[in-house]
C-alpha positions as CSV (number, residue, x, y, z in Angstrom):
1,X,0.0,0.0,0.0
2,X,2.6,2.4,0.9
3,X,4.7,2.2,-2.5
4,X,1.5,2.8,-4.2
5,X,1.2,5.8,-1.9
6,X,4.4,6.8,-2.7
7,X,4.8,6.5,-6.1
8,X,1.2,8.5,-6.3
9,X,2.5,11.2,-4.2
10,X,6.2,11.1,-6.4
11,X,5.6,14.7,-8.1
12,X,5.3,16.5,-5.1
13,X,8.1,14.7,-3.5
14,X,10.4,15.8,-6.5
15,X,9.2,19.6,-6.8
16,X,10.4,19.4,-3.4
17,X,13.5,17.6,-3.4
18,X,11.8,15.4,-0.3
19,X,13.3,11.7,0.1
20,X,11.1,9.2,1.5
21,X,12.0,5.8,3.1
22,X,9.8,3.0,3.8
23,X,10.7,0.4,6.6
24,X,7.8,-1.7,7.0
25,X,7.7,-4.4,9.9
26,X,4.5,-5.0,9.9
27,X,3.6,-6.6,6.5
28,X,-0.5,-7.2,7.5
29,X,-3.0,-5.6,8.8
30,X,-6.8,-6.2,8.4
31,X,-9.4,-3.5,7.7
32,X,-11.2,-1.5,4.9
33,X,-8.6,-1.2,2.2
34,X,-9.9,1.8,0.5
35,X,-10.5,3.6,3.6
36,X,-6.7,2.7,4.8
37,X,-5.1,3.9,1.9
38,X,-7.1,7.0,2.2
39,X,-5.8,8.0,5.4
40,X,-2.2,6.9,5.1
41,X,-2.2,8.7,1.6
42,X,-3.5,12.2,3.9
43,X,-0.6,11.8,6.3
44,X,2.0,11.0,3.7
45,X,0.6,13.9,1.8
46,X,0.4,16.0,4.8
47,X,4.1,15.5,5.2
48,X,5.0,16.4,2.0
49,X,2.9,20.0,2.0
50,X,4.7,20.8,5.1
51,X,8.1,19.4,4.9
52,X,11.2,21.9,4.1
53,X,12.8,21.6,0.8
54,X,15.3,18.6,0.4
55,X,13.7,17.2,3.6
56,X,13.0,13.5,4.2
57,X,9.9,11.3,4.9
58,X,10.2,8.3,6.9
59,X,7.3,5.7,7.4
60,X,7.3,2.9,9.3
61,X,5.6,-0.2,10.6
62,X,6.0,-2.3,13.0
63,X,5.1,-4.5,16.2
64,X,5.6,-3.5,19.8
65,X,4.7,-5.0,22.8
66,X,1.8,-6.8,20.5
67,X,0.4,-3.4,19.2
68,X,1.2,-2.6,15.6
69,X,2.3,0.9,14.8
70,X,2.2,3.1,11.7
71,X,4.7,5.9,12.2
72,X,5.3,8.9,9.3
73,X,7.7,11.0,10.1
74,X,8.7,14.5,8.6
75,X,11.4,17.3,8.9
76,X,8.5,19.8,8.2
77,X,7.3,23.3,9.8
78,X,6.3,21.3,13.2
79,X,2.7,22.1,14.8
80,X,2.4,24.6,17.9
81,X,1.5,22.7,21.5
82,X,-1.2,24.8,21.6
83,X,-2.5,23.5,18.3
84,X,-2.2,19.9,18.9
85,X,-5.7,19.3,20.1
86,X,-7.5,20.9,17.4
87,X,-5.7,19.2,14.1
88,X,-8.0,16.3,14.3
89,X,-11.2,18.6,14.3
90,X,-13.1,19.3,10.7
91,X,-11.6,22.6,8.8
92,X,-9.3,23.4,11.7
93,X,-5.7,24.7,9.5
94,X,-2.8,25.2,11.0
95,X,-1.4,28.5,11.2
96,X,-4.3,30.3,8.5
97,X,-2.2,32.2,6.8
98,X,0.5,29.6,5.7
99,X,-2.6,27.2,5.0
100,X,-4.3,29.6,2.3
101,X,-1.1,28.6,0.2
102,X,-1.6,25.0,0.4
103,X,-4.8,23.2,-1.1
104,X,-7.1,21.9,1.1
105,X,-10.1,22.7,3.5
106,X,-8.9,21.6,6.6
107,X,-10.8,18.0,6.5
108,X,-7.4,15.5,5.8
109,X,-6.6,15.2,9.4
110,X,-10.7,14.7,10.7
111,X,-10.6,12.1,7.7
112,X,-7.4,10.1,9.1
113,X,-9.0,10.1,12.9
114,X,-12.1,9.1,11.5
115,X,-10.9,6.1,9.5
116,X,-8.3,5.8,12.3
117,X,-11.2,5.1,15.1
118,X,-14.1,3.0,13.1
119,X,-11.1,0.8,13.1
120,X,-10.6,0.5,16.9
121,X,-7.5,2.1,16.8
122,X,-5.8,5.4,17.9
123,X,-4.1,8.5,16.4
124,X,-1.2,10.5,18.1
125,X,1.3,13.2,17.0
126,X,4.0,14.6,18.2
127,X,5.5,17.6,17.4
128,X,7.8,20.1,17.4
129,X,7.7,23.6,15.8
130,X,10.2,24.1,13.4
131,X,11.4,20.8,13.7
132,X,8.4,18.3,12.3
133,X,5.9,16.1,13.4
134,X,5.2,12.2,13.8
135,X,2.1,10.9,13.3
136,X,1.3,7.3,14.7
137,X,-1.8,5.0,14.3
138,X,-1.7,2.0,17.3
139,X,-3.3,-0.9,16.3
140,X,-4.2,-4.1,19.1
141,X,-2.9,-6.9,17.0
């Protein structure tokens, strides 16, 4: 799924110079394709709009303490602490006037949690302004 993400996403990555690298542990998980690849395309995409030039995208997955994990990671503008809370919520954006130059209304994020929890799972991110953010989906394998 992920290298069809990828390869998908491969123009924006080029116009900015972004590498990506895949290390995936966990080779299965069950749910709603279509609905999977949705939201893992949105955070993959997400880290792309908001990554620096010549910056890099890792994405991982794998198995810890019986709990599968999907981790993206970017080098991208960061989101403020203060922000953190509202990301998930329909049309929230980020900072409004570095959003307006990005397409979008705001709903990627709501999307991903959405998918994320008819799934039984859970969404986190961490972040830090300036320096990225990673975005991890917990599974109960």
């Amino acid at each position: 799924m992920f290298e069809s993400i990828l390869t998908e996403l491969r123009p924006l990555f080029e116009d900015k110079h972004i590498i990506t690298e895949l290390q995936c542990g966990l080779k299965t998980v069950w749910g709603n394709q279509v609905l999977l690849y949705r939201a893992c395309f949105n955070l993959v995409e997400n880290a792309a709009k908001y990554n620096q030039d010549c910056g890099i995208i890792l994405i991982e997955t794998k198995v810890y303490n019986k709990v599968g994990r999907i981790i993206i990671t970017d080098m991208g503008n960061g989101i403020p602490a203060e922000e953190l809370e509202q990301i998930f919520e329909p049309f929230y954006r980020v900072n409004k006037s570095r959003s307006r130059k990005e397409s979008g209304a705001g709903l990627g994020l709501s999307i991903v949690k959405t998918i994320v929890e008819k799934h039984g799972w859970k969404i986190s991110v961490d972040s830090t302004l300036g320096q990225g953010s990673i975005f991890t989906i917990s599974l109960i394998l």
